[in-house]
C-alpha positions, 0 to 999 in steps of 0.5 A: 411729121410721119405717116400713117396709111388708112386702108379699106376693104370688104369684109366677106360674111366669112369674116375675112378681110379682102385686098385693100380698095383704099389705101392713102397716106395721111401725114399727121404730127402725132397718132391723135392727129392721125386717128382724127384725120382718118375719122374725117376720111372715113365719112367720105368712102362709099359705104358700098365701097369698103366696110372695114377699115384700119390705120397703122403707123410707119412701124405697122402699128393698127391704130384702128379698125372696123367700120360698122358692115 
């Protein structure tokens, strides 16, 4: 199965994205599955922690991002 990273960080009022504060390895059969598991994830980051978030896949693809700030 391949892996995907979900990675978090700030997003400053100039709009740029800061160093990420997440970064975890999902393992998922498909980019379905990967998506899903990260939505799940999603739900349990702190929201003072990190207001943006994406997943890429082993080829760097972006699967998804922003997180309502």
């Amino acid at each position: 199965m391949p892996d995907y990273r979900l990675r978090g960080a700030v997003r400053g009022e100039d709009g740029e994205i800061g160093a990420p504060r997440v970064d975890e390895v999902l393992t998922a059969a498909d980019a379905k599955e990967a998506v899903r598991l990260a939505n799940s994830r999603s739900l349990t980051i702190e929201d003072d922690a990190v207001n943006a978030l994406w997943l890429v896949d082993a080829h760097g693809t972006l699967r998804r991002a922003d997180r309502d700030s």
